[in-house]
C-alpha positions as CSV (number, residue, x, y, z in Angstrom):
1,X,-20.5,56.2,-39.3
2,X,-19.1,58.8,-37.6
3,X,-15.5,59.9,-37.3
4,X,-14.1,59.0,-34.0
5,X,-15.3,55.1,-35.5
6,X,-13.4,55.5,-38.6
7,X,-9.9,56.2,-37.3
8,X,-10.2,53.8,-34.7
9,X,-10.9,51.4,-37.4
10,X,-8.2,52.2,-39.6
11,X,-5.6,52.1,-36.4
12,X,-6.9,48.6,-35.6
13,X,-6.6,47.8,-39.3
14,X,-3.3,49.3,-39.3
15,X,-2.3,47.2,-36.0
16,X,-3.5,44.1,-37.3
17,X,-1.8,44.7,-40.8
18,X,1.6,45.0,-40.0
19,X,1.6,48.6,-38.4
20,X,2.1,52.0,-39.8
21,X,6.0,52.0,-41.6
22,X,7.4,55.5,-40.9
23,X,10.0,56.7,-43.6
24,X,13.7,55.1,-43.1
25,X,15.8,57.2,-41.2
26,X,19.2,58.1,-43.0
27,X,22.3,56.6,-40.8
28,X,24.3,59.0,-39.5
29,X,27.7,59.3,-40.7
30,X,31.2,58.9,-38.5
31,X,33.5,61.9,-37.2
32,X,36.1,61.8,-35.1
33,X,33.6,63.0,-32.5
34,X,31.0,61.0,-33.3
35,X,32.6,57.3,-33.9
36,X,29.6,54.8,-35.2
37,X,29.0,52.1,-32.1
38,X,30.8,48.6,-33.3
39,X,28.5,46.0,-33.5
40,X,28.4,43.4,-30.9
41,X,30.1,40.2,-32.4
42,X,27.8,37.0,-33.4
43,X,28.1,34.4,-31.6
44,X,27.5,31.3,-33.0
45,X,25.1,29.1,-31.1
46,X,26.6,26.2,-28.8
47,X,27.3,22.8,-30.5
48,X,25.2,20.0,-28.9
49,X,27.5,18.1,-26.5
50,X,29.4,15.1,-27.9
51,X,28.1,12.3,-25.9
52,X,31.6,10.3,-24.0
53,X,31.5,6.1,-25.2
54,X,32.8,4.6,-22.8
55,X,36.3,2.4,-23.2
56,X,35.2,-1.1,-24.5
57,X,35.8,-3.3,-20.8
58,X,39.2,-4.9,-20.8
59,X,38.7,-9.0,-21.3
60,X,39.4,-11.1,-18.5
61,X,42.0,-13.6,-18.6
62,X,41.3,-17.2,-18.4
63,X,42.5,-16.9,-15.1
64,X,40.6,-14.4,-13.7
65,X,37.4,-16.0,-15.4
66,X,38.6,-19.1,-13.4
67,X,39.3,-17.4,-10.0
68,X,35.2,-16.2,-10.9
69,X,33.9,-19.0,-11.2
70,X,35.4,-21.0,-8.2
71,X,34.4,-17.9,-5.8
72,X,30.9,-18.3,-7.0
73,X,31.2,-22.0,-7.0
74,X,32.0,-21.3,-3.5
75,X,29.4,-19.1,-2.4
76,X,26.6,-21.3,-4.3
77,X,27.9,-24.2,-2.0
78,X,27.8,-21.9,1.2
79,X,24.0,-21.0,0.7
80,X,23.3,-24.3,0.3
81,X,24.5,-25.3,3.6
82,X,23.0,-22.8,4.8
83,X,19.7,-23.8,3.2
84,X,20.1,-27.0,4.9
85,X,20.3,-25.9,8.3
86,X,17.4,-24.0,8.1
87,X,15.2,-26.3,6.8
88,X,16.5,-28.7,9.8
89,X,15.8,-26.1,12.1
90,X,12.0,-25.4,10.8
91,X,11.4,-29.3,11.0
92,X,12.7,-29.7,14.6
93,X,10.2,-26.8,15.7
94,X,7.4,-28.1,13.7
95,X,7.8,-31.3,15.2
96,X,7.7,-30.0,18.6
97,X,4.9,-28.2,18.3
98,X,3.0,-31.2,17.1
99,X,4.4,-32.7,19.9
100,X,2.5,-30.3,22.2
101,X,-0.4,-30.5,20.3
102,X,-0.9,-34.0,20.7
103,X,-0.1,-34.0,24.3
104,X,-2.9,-31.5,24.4
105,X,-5.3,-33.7,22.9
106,X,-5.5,-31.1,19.6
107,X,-5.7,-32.7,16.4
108,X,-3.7,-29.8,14.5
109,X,-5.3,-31.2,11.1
110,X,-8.9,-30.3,12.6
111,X,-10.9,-27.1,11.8
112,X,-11.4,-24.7,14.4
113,X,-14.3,-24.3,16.7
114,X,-17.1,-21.9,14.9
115,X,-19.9,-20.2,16.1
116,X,-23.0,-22.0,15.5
117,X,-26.7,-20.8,15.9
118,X,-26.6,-18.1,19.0
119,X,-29.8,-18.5,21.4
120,X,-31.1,-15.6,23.6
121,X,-33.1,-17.2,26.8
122,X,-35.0,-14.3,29.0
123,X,-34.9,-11.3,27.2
124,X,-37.7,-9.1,26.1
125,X,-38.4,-9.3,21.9
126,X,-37.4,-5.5,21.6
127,X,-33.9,-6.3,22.9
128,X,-33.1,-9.1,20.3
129,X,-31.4,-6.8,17.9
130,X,-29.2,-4.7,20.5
131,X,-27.9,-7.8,22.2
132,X,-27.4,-9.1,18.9
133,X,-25.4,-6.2,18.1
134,X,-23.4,-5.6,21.5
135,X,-22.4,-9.5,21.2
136,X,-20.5,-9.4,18.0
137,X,-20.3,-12.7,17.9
138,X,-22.3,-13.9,13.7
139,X,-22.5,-17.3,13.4
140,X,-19.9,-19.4,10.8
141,X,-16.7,-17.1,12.4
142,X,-14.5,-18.7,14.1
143,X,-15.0,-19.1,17.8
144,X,-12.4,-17.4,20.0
145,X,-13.1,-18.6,23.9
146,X,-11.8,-15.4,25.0
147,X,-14.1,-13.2,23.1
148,X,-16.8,-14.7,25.0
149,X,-15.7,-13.0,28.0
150,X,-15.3,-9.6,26.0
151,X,-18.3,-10.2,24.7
152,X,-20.5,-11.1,28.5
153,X,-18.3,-7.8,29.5
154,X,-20.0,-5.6,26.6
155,X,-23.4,-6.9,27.5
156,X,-23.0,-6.2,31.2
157,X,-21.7,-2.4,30.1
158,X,-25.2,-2.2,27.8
159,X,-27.7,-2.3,30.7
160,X,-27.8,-6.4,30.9
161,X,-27.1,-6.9,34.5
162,X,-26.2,-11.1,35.2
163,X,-25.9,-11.7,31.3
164,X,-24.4,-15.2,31.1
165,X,-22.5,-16.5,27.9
166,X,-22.5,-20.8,27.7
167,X,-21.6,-23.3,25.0
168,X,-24.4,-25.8,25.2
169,X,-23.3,-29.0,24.6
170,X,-23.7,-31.1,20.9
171,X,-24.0,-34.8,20.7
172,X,-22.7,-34.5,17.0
173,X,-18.3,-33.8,16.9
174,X,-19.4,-31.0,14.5
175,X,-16.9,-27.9,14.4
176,X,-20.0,-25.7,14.7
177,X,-20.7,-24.6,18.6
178,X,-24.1,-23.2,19.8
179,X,-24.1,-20.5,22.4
180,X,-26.7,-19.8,25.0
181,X,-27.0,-15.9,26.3
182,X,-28.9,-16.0,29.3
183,X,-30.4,-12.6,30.1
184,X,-32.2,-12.3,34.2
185,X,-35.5,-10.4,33.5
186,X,-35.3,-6.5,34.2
187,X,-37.5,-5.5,37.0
């Protein structure tokens, strides 16, 4: 071990130790040129706040407690009228509607038109699955009549020129509707 290593470890053993103590130093003493600095005073730390408790609520008279209760009293009764009304109001509409309904010939109670199985008459085999896929139409969701026109619009904008979009006709009053695409043969 050579020496450089061995004071270096004795100043790292000195470091981790405590450090090296050097000899106390004697205070100096005070002349009238030389006062001695005061020492700062000691504060004490500050006391943890005393939390406020609030004053105990003043007790109502039995009047006041009355006057309470009949302005509640009041407002219950006011909501409840006004409860009424509504639900007057909701069943007039209701009934009108149904009213228009039946005057359509809609049974309101029925289920909505779905679609059904979805036929494709003139098209090459290869085609299937991108008509398929520009129809957006699956069968077992509900039908929306206008959609079929979207729908005839998307397939004309895909390269099928004359596409044409029909509900074929069920003997059976079933909710489920069949539609026939009709593609002219490309030439």
């Amino acid at each position: 071990m050579n020496l450089r290593t061995l004071f270096v470890s004795a100043g790292l053993f000195a470091i981790v130790c405590g450090g090296v103590y050097s000899q106390p130093q004697p205070l100096p003493l005070a002349t009238p040129e030389n006062p001695i600095p005061a020492r700062p005073p000691i504060i004490p730390p500050p006391s943890p706040p005393v939390p406020v408790v609030p004053a105990p609520p003043k007790e109502k008279s039995v009047e006041e407690l009355l006057d309470e209760l009949e302005r509640i009293q009041t407002q219950k009764a006011e909501l409840a009228k006004k409860e009424l009304e509504l639900k007057a109001t909701i069943r007039k509409r209701v009934e009108k509607q149904l009213e228009r309904l039946n005057k359509l010939g809609i049974d309101p109670k029925a289920d909505p038109d779905r679609v059904g199985r979805i036929w494709l008459k003139g098209n090459d085999e290869k085609d299937e699955k991108k008509i398929l896929d520009t129809l957006g139409l699956f069968p077992g969701q509900i039908l929306q009549y206008p959609k079929l026109e979207e729908a005839r619009k998307r397939l004309e904008k895909a390269g099928f020129a004359g596409v044409m979009l029909e509900i074929t006709a069920d003997s059976t009053d079933s909710p489920f509707k069949d539609i026939m695409v009709t593609i002219p043969s490309r030439r």
